[in-house]
C-alpha positions as CSV (number, residue, x, y, z in Angstrom):
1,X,206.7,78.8,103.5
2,X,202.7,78.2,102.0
3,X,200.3,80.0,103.1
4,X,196.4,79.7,103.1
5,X,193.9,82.0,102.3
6,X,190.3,81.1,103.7
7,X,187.6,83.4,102.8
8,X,185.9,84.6,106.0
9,X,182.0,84.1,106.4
10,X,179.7,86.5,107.1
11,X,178.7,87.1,110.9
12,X,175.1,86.0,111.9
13,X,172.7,88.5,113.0
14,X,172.1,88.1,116.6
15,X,168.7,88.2,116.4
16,X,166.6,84.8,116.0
17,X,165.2,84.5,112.8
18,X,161.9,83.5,114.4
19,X,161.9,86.1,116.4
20,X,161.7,88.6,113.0
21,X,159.0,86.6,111.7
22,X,157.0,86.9,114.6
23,X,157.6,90.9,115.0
24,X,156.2,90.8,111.0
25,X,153.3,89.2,112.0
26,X,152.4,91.0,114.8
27,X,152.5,94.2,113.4
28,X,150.3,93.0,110.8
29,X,148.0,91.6,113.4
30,X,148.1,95.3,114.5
31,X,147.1,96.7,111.4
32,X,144.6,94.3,110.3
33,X,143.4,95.2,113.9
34,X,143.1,99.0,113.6
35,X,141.4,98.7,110.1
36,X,138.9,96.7,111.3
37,X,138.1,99.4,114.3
38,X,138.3,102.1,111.9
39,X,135.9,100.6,109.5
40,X,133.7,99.8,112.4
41,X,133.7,103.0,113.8
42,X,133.0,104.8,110.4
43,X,130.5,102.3,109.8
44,X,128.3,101.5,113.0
45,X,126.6,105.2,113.1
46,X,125.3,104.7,109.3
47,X,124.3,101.0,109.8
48,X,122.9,102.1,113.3
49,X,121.1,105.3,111.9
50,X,119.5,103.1,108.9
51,X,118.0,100.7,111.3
52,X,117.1,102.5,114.8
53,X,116.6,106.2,113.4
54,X,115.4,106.6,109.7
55,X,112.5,104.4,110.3
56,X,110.8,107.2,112.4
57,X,111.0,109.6,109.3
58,X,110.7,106.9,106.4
59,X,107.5,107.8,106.0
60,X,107.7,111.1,105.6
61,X,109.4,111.1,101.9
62,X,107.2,113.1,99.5
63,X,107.5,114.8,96.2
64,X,110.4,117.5,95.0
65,X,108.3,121.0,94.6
66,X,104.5,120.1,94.9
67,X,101.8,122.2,96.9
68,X,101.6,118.8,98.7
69,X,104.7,118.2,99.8
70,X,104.9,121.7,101.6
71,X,101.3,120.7,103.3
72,X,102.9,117.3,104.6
73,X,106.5,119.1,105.6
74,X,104.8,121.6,107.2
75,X,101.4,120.0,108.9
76,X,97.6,121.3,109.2
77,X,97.5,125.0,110.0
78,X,97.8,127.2,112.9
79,X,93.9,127.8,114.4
80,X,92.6,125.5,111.4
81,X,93.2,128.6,109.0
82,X,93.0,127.9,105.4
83,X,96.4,128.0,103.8
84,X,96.7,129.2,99.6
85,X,99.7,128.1,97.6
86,X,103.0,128.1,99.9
87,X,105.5,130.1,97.9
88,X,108.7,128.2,97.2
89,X,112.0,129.8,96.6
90,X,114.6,128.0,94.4
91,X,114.7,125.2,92.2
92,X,116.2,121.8,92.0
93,X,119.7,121.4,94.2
94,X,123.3,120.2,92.6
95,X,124.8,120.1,95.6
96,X,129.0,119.8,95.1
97,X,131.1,121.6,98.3
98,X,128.4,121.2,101.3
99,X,130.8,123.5,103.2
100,X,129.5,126.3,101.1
101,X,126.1,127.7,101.6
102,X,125.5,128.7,97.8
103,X,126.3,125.2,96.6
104,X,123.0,123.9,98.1
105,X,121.3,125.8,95.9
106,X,123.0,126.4,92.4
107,X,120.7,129.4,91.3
108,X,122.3,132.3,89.6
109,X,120.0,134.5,91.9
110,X,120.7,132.8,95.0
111,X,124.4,133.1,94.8
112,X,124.6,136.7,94.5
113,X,122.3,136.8,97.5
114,X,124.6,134.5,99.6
115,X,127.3,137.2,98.5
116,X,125.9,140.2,99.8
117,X,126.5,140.4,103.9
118,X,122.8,142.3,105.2
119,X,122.7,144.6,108.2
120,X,122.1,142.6,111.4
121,X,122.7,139.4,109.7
122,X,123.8,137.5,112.5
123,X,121.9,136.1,115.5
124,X,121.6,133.4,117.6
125,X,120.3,129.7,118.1
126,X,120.3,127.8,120.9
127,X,118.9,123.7,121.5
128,X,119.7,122.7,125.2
129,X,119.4,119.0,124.6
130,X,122.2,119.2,121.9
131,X,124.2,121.1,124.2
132,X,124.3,124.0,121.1
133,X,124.5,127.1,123.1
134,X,124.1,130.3,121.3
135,X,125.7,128.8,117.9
136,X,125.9,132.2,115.2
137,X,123.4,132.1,112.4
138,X,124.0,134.4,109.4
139,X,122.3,136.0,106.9
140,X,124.5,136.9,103.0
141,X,127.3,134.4,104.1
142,X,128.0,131.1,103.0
143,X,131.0,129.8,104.7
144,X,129.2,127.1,106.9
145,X,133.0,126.0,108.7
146,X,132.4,129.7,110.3
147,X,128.4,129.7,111.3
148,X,125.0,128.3,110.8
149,X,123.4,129.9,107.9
150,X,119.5,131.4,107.3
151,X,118.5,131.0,103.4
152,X,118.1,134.1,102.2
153,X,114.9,135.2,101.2
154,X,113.3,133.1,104.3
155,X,111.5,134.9,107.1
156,X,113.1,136.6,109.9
157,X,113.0,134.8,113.5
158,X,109.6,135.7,115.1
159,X,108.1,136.9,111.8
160,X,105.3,135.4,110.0
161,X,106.5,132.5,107.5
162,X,109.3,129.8,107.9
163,X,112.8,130.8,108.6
164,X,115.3,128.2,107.0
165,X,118.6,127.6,109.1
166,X,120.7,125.0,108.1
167,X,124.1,123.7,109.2
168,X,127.0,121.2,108.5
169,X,127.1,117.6,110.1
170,X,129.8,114.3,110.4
171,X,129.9,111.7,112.1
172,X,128.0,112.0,115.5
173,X,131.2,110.6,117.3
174,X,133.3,113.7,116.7
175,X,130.3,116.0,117.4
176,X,131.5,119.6,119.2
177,X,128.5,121.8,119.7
178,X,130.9,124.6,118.9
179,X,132.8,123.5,116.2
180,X,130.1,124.6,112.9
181,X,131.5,121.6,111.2
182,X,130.1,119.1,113.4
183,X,127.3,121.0,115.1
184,X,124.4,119.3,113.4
185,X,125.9,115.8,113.5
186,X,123.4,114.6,116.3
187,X,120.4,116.4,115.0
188,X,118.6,113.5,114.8
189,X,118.3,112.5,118.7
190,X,115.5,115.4,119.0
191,X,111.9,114.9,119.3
192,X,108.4,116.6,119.1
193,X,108.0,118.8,121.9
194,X,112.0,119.6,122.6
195,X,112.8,123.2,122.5
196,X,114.6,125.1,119.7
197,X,115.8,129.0,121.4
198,X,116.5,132.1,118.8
199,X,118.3,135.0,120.6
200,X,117.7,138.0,117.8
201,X,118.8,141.8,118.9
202,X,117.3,141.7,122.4
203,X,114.2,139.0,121.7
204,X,114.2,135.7,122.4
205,X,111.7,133.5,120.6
206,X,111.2,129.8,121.9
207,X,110.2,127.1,119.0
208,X,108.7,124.2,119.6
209,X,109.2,120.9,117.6
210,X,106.7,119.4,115.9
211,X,107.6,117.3,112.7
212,X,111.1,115.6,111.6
213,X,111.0,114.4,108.3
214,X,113.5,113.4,105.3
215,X,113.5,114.8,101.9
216,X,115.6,113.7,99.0
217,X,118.2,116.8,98.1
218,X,116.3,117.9,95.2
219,X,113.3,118.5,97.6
220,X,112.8,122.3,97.6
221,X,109.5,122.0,99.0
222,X,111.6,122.6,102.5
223,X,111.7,126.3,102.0
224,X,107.9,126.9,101.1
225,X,106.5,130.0,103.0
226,X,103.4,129.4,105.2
227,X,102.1,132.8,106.6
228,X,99.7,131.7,109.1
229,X,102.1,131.5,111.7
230,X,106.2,131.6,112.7
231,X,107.4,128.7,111.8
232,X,111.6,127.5,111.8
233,X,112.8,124.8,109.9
234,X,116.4,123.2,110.2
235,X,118.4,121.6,107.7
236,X,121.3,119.2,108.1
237,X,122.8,115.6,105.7
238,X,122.1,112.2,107.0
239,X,122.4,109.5,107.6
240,X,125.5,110.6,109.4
241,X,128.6,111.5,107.5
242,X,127.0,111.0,104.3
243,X,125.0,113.5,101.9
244,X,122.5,111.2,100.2
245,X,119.5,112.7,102.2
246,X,118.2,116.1,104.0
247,X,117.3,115.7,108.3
248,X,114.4,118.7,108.1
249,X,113.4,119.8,111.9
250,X,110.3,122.0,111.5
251,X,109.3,124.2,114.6
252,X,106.7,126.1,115.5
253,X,106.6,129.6,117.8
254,X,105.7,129.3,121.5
255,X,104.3,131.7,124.1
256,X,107.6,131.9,126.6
């Protein structure tokens, strides 16, 4: 007897090959898709800062370290007293880890400061329209993921001079007025006249706002000293997200 030998073909995949095709293409569809949001939603707050925000403080650049610059910052004296030379503390800013208070300010002297914990070197801030209740501020610390930070050598809430706080920001759409990572991010929705509260021991000292400017990062004219009067100032990046400028808030002390 002969027999035949006939090579068997492979079995088809059930599946339509159309059908594959179009699975590829939507899940590219999907990704395209979500890039596009997530670009959008990283991008919007910049673009929107830029144009509906930063023009209120684009006039308000000046120059890194002048007698003149910590005039502007801070504006025309309490009672129309004449003011000397504002004493400025540092010198220019590298700024390379932002979550790290003594990267701000790179000088030798400054560091060991931010090393050194002071007795009562924490109190408290509080700016009801942000929703920031009673956020820690610290003094000789310079992890800003665990609290807002004073600059050290700055004057003491209620004292004469300008107490320096500043604090770490992201985008304003994962803001968490008790997460110290994001507390700052919508710093820039205050205005002159909205109230800034500083709970220190058993004092509570209300500041009012009066000026919001930007500086460039090298500006150090931010931490002059101006003694005829209590003045706070507070320090976060913008435009949102980003680190190419400084947000300074400068406040003034109220009668409660």
């Amino acid at each position: 007897m002969l027999y035949r030998y006939v090579k068997k073909q492979p079995r088809l995949k059930t599946s339509s090959p159309r059908l594959g095709n179009f699975g590829k293409r939507y899940f590219a569809g999907f990704l395209l898709i979500a890039g596009i949001f997530l670009f959008i939603n990283a991008a919007y707050p910049i673009i929107s800062y830029q144009l509906l925000v930063a023009p209120r403080f684009s006039t308000s650049f000046v120059s890194p370290s002048s007698e003149a610059a910590a005039s502007h910052s801070f504006g025309p004296p309490a009672k129309n007293e004449f003011v000397s030379s504002a004493q400025v503390i540092g010198t220019e800013i590298d700024l390379v880890d932002y979550t790290k208070a003594g990267n701000w300010f790179t000088e030798e002297k400054v560091e060991k400061e931010f090393s050194v914990e002071t007795d009562n070197s924490a109190y408290f801030l509080s700016i009801p329209k942000l929703r920031i209740e009673k956020a820690e501020v610290r003094v000789g610390v310079e992890d800003l993921k665990q609290s807002l930070i004073q600059y050290p050598g700055t004057a003491a809430p209620g004292r004469y001079g300008n107490t320096v706080i500043f604090g770490h920001s992201v985008l304003p759409q994962f803001f968490n007025p008790k997460n110290y990572l994001t507390i700052f991010s919508t710093l820039s929705t205050l205005k002159q006249q909205d109230e800034i509260f500083i709970y220190h021991g058993e004092v509570v000292y209300k500041y009012v706002i009066e000026n919001m400017i930007e500086v460039q990062p090298t500006d150090i004219s931010i931490l002059a000293q101006r003694f005829d009067d209590s003045y706070l100032t507070i320090i976060t990046c913008v435009p949102p997200g980003t680190y190419l400028r400084r947000l300074i808030v400068r406040a003034r002390l109220a009668k409660m």
